[in-house]
C-alpha positions in Angstrom: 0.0 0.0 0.0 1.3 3.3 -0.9 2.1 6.5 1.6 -0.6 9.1 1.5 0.9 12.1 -0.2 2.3 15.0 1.6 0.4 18.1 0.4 3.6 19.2 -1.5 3.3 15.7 -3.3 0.0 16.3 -4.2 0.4 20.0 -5.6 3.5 18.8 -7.8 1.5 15.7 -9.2 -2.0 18.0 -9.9 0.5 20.4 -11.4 2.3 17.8 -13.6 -0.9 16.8 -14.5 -1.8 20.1 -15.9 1.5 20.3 -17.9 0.1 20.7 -21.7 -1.4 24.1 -20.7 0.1 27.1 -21.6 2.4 28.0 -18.5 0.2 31.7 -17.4 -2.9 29.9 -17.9 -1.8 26.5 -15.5 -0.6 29.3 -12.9 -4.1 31.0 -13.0 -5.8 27.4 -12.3 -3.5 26.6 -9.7 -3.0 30.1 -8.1 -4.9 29.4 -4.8 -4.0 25.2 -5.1 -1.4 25.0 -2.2 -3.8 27.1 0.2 -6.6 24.9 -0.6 -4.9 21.3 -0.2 -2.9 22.6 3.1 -6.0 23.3 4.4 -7.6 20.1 3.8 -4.7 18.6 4.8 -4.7 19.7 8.0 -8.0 18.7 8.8 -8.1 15.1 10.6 -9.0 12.0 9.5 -8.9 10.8 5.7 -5.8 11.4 3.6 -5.9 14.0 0.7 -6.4 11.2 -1.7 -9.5 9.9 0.3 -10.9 13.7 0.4 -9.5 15.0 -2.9 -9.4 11.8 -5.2 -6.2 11.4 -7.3 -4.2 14.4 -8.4 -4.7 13.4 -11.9 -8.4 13.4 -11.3 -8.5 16.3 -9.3 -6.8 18.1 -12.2 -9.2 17.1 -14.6 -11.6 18.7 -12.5 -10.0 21.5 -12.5 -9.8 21.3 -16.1 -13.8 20.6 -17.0 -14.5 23.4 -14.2 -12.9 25.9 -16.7 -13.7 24.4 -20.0 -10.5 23.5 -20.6 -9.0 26.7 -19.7 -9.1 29.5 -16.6 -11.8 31.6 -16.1 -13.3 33.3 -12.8 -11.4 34.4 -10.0 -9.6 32.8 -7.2 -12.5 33.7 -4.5 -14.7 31.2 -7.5 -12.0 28.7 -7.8 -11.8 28.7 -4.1 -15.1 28.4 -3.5 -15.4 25.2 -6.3 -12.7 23.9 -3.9 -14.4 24.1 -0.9 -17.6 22.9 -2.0 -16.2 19.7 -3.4 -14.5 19.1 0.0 -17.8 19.7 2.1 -19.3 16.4 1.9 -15.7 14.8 2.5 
């Protein structure tokens, strides 16, 4: 069985995952990501993994959310965020 990943980990991986895009518009996506998953991590309990699925997923997400590309701002990204972590 595999080691949860360290919120770091997880960041890199989403961010790896998110590679193809144009480097200013992966930054806008992922300008608010370490906040988000250092809070999550820090609540107790399930691993990020178990609250956040994969990082490969959870980029995809991320992805659809924007329709391939960023749009919003980070208070509706973080928001997104949130919301999929409530019923976690």
């Amino acid at each position: 069985m595999n080691s949860p990943l360290t919120p770091k980990a997880y960041a890199d991986a989403v961010r790896e995952a998110l590679a193809d895009l144009p480097p200013e518009d992966r930054e806008t996506l992922l300008e608010d990501l370490h906040d988000h998953i250092s809070e999550v991590a820090a609540e107790p309990g399930l691993s990020l993994e178990d609250r956040l699925g994969a990082p490969e997923a959870y980029a995809a997400e991320l992805r659809a959310a924007y329709g391939g590309r960023p749009a919003g701002t980070a208070t509706t990204r973080r928001g997104r965020l949130r919301s999929r972590t409530a019923g976690a």
